[in-house]
ZADO-1210 file (C-alpha; in nm, 4 decimals, padded with zeros to 6 digits):
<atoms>
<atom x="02.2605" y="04.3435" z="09.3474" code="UNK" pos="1"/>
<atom x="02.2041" y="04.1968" z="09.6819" code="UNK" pos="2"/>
<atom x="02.4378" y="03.9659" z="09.7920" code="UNK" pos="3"/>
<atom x="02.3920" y="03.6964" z="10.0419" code="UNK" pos="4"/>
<atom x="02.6702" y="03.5089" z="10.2099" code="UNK" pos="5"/>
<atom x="02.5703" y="03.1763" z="10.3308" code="UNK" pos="6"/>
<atom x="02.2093" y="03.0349" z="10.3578" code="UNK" pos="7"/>
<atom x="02.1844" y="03.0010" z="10.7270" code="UNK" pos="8"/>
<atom x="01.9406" y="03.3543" z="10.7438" code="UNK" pos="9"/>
<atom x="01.7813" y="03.2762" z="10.4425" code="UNK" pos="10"/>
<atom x="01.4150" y="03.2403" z="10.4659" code="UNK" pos="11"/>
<atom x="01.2026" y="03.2407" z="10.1642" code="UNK" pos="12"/>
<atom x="01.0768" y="03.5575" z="10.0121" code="UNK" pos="13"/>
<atom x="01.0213" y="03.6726" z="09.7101" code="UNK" pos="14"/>
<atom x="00.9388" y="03.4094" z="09.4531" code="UNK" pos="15"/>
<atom x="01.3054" y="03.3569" z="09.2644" code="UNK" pos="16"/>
<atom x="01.4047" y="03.2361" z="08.9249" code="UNK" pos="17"/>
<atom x="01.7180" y="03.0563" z="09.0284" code="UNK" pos="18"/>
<atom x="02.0118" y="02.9173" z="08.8364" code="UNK" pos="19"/>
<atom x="02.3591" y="02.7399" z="09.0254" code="UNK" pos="20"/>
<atom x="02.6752" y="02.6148" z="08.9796" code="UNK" pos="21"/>
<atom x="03.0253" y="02.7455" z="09.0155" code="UNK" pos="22"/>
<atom x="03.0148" y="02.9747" z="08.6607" code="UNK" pos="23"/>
<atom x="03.3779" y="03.0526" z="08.6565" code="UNK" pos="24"/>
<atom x="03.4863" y="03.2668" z="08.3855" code="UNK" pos="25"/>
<atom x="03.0975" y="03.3577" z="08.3260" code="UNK" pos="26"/>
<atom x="03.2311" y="03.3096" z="07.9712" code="UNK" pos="27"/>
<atom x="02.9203" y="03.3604" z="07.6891" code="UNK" pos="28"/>
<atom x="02.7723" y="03.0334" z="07.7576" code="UNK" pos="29"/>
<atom x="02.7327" y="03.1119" z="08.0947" code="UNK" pos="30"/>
<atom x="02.5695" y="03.4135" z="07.9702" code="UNK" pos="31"/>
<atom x="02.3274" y="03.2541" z="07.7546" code="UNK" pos="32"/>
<atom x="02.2325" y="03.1379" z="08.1044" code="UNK" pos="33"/>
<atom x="02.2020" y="03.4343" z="08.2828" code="UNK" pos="34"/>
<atom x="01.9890" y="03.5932" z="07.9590" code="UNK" pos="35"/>
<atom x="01.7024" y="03.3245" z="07.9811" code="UNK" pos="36"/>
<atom x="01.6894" y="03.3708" z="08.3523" code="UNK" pos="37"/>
<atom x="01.6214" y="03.7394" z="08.3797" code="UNK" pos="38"/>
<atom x="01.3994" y="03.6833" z="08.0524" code="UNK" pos="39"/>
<atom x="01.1749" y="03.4189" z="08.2593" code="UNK" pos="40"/>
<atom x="01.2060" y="03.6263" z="08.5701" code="UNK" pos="41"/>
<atom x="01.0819" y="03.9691" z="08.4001" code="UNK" pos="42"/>
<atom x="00.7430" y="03.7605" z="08.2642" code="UNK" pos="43"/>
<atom x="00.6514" y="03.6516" z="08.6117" code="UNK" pos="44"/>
<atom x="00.7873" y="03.9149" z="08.8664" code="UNK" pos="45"/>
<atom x="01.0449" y="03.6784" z="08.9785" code="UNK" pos="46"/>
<atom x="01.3505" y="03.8163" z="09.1530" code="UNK" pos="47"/>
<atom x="01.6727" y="03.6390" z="08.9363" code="UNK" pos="48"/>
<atom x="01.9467" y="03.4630" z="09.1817" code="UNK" pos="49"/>
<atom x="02.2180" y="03.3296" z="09.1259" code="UNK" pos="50"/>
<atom x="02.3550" y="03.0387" z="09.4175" code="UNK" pos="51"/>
<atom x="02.7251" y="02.9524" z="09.3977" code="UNK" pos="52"/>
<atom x="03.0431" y="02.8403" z="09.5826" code="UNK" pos="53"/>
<atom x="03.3248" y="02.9323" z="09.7173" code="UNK" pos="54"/>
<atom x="03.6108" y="02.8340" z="09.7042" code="UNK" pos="55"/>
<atom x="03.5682" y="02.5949" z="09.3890" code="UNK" pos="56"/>
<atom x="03.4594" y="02.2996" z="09.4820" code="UNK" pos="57"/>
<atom x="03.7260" y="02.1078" z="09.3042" code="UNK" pos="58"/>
<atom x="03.9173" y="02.2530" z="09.5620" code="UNK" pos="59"/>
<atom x="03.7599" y="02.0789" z="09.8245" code="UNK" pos="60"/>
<atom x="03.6604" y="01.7893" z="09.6920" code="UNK" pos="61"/>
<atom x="04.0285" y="01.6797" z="09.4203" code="UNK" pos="62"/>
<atom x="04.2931" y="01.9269" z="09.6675" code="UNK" pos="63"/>
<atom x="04.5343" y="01.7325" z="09.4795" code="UNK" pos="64"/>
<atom x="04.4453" y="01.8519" z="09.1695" code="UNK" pos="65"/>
<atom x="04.2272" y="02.1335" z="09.2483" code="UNK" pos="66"/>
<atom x="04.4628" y="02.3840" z="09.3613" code="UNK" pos="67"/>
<atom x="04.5947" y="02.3786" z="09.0296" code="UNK" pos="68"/>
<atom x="04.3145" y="02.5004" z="08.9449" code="UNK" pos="69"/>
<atom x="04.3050" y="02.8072" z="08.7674" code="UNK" pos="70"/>
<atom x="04.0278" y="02.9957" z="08.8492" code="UNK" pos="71"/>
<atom x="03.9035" y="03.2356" z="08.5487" code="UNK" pos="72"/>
<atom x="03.6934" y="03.4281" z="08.7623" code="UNK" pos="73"/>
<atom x="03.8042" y="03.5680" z="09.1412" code="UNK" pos="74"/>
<atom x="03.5048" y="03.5852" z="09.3334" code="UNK" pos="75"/>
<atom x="03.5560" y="03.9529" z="09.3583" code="UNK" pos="76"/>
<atom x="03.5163" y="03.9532" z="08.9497" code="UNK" pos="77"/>
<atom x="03.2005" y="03.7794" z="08.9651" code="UNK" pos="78"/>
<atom x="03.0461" y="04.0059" z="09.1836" code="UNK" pos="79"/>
<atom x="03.1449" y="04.2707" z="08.9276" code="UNK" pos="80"/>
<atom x="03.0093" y="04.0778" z="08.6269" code="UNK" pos="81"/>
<atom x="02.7141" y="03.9863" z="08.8282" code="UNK" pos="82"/>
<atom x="02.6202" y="04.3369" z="08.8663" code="UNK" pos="83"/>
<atom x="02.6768" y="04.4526" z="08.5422" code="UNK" pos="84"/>
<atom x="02.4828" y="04.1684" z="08.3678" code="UNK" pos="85"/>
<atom x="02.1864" y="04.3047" z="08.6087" code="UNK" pos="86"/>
<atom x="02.1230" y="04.0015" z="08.8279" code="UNK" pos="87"/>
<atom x="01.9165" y="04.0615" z="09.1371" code="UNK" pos="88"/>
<atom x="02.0517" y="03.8715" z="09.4048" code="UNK" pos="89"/>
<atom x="02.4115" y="03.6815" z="09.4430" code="UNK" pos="90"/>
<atom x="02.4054" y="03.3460" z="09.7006" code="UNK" pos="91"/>
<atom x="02.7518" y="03.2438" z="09.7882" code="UNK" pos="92"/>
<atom x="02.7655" y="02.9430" z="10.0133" code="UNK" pos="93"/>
<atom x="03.0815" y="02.7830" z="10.1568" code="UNK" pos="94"/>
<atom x="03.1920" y="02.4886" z="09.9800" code="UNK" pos="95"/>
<atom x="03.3549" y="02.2553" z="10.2524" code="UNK" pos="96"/>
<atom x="03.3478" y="01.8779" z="10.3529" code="UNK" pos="97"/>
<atom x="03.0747" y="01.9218" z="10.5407" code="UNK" pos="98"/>
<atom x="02.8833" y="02.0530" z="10.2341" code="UNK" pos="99"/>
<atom x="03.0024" y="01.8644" z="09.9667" code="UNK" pos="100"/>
<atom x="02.8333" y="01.5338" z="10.1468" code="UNK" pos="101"/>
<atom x="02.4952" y="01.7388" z="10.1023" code="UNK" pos="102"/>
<atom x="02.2652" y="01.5049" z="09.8945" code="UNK" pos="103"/>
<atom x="02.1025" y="01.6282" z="09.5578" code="UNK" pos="104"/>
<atom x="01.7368" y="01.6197" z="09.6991" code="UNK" pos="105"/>
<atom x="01.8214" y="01.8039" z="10.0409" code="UNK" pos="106"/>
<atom x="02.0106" y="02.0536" z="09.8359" code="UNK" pos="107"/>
<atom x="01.6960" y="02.1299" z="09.6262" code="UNK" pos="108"/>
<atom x="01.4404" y="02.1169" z="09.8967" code="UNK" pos="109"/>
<atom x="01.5514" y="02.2686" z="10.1686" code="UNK" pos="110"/>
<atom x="01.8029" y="02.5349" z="10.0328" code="UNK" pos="111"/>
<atom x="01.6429" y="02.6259" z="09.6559" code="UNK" pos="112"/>
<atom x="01.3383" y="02.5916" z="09.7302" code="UNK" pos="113"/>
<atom x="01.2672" y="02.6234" z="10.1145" code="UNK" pos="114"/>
<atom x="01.5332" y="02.8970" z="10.1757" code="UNK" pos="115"/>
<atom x="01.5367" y="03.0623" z="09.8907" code="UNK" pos="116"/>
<atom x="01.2155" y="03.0488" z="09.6989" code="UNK" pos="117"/>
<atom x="01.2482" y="02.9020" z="09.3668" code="UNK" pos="118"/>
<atom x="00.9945" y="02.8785" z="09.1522" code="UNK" pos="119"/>
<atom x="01.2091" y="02.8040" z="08.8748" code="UNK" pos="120"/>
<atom x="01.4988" y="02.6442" z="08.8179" code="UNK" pos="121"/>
<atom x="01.7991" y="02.7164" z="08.4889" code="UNK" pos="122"/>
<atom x="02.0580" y="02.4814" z="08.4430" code="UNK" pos="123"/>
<atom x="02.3033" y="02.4502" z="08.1466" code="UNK" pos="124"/>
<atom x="02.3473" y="02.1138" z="07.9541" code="UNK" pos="125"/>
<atom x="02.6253" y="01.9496" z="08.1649" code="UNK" pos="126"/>
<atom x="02.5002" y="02.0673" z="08.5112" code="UNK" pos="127"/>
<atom x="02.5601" y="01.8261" z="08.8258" code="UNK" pos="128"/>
<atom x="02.4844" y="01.8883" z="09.1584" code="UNK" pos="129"/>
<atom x="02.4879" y="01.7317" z="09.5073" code="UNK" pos="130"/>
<atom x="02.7124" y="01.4732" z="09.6528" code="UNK" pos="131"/>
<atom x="02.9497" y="01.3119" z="09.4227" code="UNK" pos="132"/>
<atom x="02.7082" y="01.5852" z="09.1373" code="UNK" pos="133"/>
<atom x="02.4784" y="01.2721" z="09.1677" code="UNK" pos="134"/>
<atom x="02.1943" y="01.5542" z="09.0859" code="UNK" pos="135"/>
<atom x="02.1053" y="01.5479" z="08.6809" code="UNK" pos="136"/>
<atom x="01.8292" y="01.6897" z="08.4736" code="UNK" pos="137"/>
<atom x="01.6410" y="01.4514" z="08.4878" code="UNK" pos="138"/>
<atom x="01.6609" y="01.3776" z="08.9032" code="UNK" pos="139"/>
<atom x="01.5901" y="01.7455" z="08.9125" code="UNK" pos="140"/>
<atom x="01.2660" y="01.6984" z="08.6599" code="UNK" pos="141"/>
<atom x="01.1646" y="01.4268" z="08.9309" code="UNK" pos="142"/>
<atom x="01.1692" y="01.6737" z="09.2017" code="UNK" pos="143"/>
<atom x="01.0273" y="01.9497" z="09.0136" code="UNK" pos="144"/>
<atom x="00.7277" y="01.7590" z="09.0032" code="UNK" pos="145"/>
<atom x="00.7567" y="01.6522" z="09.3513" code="UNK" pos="146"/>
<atom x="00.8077" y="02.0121" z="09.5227" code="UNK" pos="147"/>
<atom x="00.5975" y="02.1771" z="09.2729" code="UNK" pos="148"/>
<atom x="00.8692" y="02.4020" z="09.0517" code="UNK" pos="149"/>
<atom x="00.9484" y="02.4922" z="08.6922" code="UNK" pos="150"/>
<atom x="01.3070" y="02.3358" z="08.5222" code="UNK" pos="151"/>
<atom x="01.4501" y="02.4618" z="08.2431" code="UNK" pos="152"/>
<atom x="01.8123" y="02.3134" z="08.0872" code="UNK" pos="153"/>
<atom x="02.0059" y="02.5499" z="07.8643" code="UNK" pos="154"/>
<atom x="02.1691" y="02.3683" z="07.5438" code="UNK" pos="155"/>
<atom x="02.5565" y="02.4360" z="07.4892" code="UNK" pos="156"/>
<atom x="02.6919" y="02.7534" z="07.3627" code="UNK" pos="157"/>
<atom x="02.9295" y="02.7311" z="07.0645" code="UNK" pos="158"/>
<atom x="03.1930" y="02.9123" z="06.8591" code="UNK" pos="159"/>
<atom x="03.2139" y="02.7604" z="06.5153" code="UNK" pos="160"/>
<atom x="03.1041" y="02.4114" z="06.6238" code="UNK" pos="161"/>
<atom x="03.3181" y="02.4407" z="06.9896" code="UNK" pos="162"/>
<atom x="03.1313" y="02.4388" z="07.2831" code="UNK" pos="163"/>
<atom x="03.2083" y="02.7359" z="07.4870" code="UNK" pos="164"/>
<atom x="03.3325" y="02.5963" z="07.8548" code="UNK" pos="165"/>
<atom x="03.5534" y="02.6841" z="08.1653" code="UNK" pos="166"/>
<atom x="03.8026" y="02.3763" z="08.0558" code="UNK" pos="167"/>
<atom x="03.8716" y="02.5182" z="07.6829" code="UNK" pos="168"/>
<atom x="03.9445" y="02.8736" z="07.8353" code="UNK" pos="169"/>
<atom x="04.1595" y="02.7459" z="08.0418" code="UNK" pos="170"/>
<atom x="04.3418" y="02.5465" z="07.8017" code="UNK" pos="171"/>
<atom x="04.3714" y="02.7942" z="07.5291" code="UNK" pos="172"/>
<atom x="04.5199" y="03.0359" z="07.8017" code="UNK" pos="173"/>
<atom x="04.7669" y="02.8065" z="07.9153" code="UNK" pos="174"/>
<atom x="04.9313" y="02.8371" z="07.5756" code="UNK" pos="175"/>
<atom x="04.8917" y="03.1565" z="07.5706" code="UNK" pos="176"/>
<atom x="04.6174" y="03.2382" z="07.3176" code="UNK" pos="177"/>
<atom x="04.4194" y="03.5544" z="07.4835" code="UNK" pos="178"/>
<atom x="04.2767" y="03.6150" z="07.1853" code="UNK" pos="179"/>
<atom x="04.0695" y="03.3419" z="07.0977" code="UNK" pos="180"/>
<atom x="03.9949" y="03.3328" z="07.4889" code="UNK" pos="181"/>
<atom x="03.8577" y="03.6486" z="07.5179" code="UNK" pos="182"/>
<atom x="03.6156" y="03.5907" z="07.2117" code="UNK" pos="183"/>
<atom x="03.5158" y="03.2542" z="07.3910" code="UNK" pos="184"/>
<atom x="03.4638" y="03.4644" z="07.7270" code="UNK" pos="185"/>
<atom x="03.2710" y="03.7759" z="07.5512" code="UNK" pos="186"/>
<atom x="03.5688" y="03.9999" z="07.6691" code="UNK" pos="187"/>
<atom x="03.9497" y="04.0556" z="07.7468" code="UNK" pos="188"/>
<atom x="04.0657" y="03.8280" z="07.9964" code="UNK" pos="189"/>
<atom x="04.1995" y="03.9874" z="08.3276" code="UNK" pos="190"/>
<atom x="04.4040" y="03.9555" z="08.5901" code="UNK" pos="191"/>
<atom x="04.4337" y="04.1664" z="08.9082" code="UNK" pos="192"/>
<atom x="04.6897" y="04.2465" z="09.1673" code="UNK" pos="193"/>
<atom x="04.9023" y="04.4216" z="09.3913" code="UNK" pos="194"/>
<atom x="05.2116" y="04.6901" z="09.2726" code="UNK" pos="195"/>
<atom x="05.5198" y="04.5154" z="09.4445" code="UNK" pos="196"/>
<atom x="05.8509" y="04.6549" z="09.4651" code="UNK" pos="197"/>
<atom x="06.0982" y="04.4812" z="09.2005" code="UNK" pos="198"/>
<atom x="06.4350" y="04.4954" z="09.1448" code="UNK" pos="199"/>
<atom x="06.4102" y="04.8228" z="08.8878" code="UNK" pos="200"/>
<atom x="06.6179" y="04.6424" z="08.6162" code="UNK" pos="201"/>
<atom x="06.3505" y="04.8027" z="08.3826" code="UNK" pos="202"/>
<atom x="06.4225" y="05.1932" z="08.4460" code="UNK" pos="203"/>
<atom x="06.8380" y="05.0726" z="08.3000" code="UNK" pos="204"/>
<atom x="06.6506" y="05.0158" z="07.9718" code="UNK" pos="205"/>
<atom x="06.4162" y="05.2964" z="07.9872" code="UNK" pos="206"/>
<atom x="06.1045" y="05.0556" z="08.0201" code="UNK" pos="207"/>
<atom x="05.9870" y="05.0519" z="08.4264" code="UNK" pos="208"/>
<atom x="05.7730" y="04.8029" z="08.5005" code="UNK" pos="209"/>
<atom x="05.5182" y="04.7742" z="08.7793" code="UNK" pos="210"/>
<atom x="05.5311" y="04.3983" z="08.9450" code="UNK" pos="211"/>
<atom x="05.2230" y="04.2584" z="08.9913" code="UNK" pos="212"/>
<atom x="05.1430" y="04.0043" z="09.2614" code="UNK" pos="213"/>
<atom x="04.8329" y="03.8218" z="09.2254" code="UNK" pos="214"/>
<atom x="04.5188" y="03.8593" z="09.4565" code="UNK" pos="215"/>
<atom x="04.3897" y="03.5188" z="09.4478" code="UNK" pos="216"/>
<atom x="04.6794" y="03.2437" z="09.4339" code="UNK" pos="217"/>
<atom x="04.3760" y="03.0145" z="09.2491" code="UNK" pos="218"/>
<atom x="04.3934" y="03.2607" z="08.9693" code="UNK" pos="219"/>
<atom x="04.4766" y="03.1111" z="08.6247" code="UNK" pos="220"/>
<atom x="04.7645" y="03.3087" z="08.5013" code="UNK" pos="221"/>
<atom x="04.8811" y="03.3287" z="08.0840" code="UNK" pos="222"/>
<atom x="05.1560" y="03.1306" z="07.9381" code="UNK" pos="223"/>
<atom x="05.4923" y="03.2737" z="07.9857" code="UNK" pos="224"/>
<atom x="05.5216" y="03.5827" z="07.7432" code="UNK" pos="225"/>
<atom x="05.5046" y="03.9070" z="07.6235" code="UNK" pos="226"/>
<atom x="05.1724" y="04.0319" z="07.5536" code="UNK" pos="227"/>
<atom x="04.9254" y="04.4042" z="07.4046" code="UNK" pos="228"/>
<atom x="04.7871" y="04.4866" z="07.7147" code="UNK" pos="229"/>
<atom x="04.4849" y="04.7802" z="07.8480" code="UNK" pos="230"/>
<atom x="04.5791" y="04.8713" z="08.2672" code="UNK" pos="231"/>
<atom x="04.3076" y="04.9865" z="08.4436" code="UNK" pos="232"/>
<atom x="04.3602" y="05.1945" z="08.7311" code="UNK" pos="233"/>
<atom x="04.1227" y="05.4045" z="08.9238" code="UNK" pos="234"/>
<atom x="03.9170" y="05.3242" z="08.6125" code="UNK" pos="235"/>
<atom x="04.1316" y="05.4885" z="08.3654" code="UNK" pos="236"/>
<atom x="04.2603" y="05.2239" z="08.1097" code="UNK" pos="237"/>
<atom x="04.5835" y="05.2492" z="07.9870" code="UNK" pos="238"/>
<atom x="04.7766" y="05.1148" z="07.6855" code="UNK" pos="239"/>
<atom x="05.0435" y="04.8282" z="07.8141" code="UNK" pos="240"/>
<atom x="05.2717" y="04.5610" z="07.7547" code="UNK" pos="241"/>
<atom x="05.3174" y="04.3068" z="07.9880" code="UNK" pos="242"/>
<atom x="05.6011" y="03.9930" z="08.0299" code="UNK" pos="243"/>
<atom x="05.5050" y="03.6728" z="08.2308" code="UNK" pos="244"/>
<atom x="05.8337" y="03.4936" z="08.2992" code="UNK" pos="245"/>
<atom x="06.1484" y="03.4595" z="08.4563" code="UNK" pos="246"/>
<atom x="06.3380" y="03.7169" z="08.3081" code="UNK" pos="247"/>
<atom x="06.6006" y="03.5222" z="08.1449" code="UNK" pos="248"/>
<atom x="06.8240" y="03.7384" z="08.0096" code="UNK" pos="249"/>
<atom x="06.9049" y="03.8394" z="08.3902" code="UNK" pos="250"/>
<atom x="06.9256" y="03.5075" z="08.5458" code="UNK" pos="251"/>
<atom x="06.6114" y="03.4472" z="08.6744" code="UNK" pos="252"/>
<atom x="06.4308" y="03.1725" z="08.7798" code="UNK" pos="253"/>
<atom x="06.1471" y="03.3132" z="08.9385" code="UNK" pos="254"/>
<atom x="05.8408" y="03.4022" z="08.7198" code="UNK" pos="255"/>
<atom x="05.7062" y="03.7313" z="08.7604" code="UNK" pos="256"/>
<atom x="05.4494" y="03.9731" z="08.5744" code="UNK" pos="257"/>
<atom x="05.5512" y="04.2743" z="08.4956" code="UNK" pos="258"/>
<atom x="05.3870" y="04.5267" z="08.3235" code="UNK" pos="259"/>
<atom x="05.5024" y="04.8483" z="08.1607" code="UNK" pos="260"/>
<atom x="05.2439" y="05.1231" z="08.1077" code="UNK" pos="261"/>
<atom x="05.2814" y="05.3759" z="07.7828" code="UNK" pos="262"/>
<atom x="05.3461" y="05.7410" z="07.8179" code="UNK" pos="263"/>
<atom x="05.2580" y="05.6638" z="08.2856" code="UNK" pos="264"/>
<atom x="05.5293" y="05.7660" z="08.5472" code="UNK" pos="265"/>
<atom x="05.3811" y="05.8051" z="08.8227" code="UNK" pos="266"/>
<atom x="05.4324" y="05.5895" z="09.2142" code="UNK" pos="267"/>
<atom x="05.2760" y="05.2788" z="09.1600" code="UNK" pos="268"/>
<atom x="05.3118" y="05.0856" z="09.4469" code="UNK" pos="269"/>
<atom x="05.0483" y="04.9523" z="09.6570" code="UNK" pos="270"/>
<atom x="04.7949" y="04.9936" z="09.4158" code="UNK" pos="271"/>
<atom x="04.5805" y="04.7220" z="09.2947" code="UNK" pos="272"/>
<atom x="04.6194" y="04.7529" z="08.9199" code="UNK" pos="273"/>
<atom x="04.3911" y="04.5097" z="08.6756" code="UNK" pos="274"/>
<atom x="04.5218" y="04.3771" z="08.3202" code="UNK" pos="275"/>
<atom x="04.3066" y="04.3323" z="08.0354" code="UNK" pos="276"/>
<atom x="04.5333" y="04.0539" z="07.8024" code="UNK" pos="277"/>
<atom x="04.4130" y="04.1546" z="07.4461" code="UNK" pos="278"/>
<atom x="04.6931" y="03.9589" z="07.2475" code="UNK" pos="279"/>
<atom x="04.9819" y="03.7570" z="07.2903" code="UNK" pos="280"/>
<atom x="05.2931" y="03.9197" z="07.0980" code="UNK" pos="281"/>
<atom x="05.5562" y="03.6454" z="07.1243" code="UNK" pos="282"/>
<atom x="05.7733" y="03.3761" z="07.3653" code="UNK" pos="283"/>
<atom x="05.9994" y="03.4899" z="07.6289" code="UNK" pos="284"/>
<atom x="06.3579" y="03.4471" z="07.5473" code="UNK" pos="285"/>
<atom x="06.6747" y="03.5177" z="07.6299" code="UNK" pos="286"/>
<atom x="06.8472" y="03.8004" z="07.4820" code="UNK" pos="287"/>
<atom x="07.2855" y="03.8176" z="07.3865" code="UNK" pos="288"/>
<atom x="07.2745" y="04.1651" z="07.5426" code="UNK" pos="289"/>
<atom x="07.0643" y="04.4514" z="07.7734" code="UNK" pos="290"/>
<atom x="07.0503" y="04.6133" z="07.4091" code="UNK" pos="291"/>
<atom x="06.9296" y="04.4009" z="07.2497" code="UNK" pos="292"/>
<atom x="06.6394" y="04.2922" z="07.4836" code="UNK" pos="293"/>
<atom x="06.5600" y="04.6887" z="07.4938" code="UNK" pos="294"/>
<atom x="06.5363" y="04.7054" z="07.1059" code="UNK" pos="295"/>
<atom x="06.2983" y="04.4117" z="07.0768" code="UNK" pos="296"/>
<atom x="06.1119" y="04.5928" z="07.3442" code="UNK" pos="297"/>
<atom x="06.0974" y="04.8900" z="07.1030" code="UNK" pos="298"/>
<atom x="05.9130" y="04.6488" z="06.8364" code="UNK" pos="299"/>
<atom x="05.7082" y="04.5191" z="07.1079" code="UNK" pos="300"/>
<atom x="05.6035" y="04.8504" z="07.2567" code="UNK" pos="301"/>
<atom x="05.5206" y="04.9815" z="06.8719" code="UNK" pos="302"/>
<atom x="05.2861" y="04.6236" z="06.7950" code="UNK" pos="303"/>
<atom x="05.1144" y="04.6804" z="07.1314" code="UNK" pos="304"/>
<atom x="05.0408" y="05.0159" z="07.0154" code="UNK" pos="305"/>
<atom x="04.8988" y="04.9134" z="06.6613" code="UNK" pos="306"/>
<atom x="04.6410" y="04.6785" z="06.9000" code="UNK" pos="307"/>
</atoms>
């Protein structure tokens, strides 16, 4: 997959079928997307691209709000989904004041079409674009006509009468259901980041844990809790349980993830280790004793393993 940075270079080539927006999660309705794209490409030797932002541009545009965020998708993930879904070319362009004042039309003209060649254009149902996302369907039917391209609009993706978006993932991952999530996204939700040092409480119990700091502070992060994990590292996947929390049988107040790795002792630290959450076991809590928190861990450890 070719990917471009920025649209300053860009001078039209090969005739694209494009599709935009910010796709976080690239959850299944995102994919229904990215299916009718490459299947309209492949009929007319179209190359498939993909244009979208970064950061979010809630980010840029709501700061108040938008670095609350939560993205479900790092960038670096959606390169990697990207490739594996088989797209042909990747536009990311900055998403800053500067470009958020861009109006709809200019946005179409000069940059999908001028730039980059479209020939047609795939949106999904709710798609806005533009300043102030004053860009619809039906605008962009307007200019279709006017600058002589194709539109298609995708209708909504849904799970037993729910329509699959970025907002429901979210939500159903702040209370901690991973399940349901990952069938909405077509896969285990993930998170990736760096082996810190801790404060070893874990090896007193006989369950280390590797301490994982989080690559992209945007990243949505699970409910506090204990959940059935697969690590990946190096990609070998490994059977897991992993705690989001503050430790509060220790005093914390501080929430860390921590995840302990089945039947894995080797140095850890410094690597960049990825999660796959496959199911939430149960809350945090506090425990009367050290025992007592390591024999729970003994039932948790044996579920996790049943998963």
């Amino acid at each position: 997959m070719e990917i471009v940075r920025g649209i300053d270079q860009e001078s039209a080539g090969h005739p694209c079928a494009v599709t935009v927006g910010t796709f976080d999660g690239l959850h299944r309705g995102h994919m229904k997307i990215l299916s009718r794209l490459k299947q309209v490409a492949s009929g007319r030797n179209l190359c498939t691209t993909l244009v979208t932002f970064d950061p979010h541009p809630k980010v840029v545009v709501h700061p108040e709000t938008g670095r609350n965020l939560g993205l479900l998708t790092t960038l670096d993930e959606k390169i990697d989904l990207l490739e594996k879904a088989g797209i042909d070319r990747l536009v990311v362009i900055t998403f800053d004041q500067s470009f958020s004042q861009t109006p709809y039309e200019s946005f179409v003209k000069e940059i999908l079409v001028e730039k980059l060649g479209a020939r047609i254009i795939i949106v999904g149902y709710d798609h806005g674009f533009g300043k102030n996302r004053e860009g619809n369907f039906e605008r962009l039917q307007e200019l279709s006509r006017k600058y002589g391209f194709e539109i298609e609009q995708i209708v909504p993706f849904d799970v037993d009468d729910e329509i699959v978006g970025s907002t429901l993932i979210r939500n159903l991952l702040s209370q901690g259901d991973v399940t349901l999530a990952g069938e909405y996204l077509g896969r285990c939700y993930s998170i990736t980041g760096k082996v810190v040092r801790g404060n070893n409480i874990g090896k007193q119990y006989n369950f280390p844990t590797a301490n994982l700091a989080i690559n992209d502070p945007h990243k949505m992060v699970p409910a506090n809790g204990v959940y059935a994990v697969d690590a990946v590292l190096k990609g070998e996947i490994y059977k897991g349980m992993l705690n989001i929390g503050v430790k509060p049988t220790f005093g914390g107040n501080q929430q860390t993830i921590e995840v302990h790795i089945f039947n894995f002792d080797d140095n850890l630290y410094g690597e960049h280790l990825a999660v796959q959450f496959k199911k939430r076991l149960r809350d945090e809590k506090k425990f009367d004793s050290v025992e007592a928190l390591r024999k729970q861990l003994e039932v948790d450890k044996k579920n996790s393993l049943l998963i």
